[in-house]
N, C-alpha and C positions, 0 to 999 in steps of 0.2 A: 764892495758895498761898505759905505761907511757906517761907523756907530749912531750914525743921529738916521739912514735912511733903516736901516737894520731895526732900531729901535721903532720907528714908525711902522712897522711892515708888519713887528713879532706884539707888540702892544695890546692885550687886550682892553676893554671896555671900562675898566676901571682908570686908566691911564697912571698906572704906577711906575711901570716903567720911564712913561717920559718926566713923571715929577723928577725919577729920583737922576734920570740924565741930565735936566734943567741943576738939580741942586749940583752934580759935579760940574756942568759948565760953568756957575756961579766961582764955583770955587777955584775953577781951575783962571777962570780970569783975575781972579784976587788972587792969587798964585799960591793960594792954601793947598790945593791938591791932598788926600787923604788915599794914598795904596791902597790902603784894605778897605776903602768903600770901591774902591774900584775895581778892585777882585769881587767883589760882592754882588756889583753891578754887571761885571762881566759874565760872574759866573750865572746870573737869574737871566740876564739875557740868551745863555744859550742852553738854558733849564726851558727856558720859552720854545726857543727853535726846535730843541727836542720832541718839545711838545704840541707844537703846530706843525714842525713841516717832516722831521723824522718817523715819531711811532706811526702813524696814519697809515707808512710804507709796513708798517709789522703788522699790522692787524690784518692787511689786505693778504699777507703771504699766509695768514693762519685761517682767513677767511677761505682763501683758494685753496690751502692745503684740506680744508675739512671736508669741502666740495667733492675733491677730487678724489680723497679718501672714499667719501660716500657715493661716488658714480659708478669705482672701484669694488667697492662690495654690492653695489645692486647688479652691476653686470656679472661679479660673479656668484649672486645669489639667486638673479633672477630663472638659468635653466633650471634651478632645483625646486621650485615657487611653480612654475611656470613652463614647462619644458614646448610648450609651442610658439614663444615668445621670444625665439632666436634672431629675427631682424633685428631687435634694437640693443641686443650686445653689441655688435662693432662699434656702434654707436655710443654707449655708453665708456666701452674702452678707449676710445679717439675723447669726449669729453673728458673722464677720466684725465688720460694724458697731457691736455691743453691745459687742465686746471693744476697738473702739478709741474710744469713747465710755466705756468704764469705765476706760480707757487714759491719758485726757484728764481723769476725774474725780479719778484717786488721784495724779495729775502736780499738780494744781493744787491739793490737799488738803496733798503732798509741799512744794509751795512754800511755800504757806500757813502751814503748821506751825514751815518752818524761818524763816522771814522772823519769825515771832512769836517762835522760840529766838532769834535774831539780836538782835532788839529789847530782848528781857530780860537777854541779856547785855552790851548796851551800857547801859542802866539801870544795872545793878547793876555796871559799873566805872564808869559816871557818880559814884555813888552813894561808892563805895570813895574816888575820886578827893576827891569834895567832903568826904571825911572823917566822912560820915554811917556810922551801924552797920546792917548789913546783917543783922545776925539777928535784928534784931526789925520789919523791914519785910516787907511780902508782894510 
């Protein structure tokens, strides 16, 4: 993905990001180029992605985790509540289970995601650093 389709995708409604990609392509065609806007650039762009396509996977693992904590204690609260009400423990235990197994999917999805933003933001200050241009790599 390049920086001009990356930048369309992660952008929100204000369009500051694409102002501020327009002002470095400006610059980068007058061959003024400025590093540390472009560290600056780089780094708010994947402050974005963070923020749009990362956390969403962390909220959902603490969402399932709370679930399945709380499926967890009604199954094993409800024979003492309730002692005629033993059908729907298995059932709660299997819910339970699925919710801290999908708890442990979108945690590891959550890391996954962010360890590869990680990655692409140390690339592309690698990149800024060795004076390479950054709007025309992917």
């Amino acid at each position: 993905m390049t920086i001009r389709s990356r930048t369309a995708t992660l952008d929100d409604v204000s369009g500051e990001l694409a102002l501020t990609l327009a002002k470095l392509e400006m610059e980068a065609a007058h061959g003024t180029a400025n590093a540390e806007e472009q560290v600056d650039f780089v780094r708010d762009l994947s402050r974005a992605a963070l923020e749009k396509e990362v956390r969403p996977w962390r909220s959902r693992a603490i969402r399932a985790l709370v679930f399945g904590l709380a499926c967890l204690a009604g199954a094993l609260a409800l024979p003492a509540v309730q002692p005629a009400a033993g059908r729907g423990i298995p059932a709660l235990f299997g819910l339970a289970a699925l919710c801290l197994v999908a708890a442990g999917v979108f945690f590891g999805v959550f890391l996954q995601r962010r360890r590869r933003e990680q990655s692409w933001l140390r690339e592309k200050e690698t990149a800024i650093a060795a004076g390479r241009a950054i709007l025309e790599e992917r």
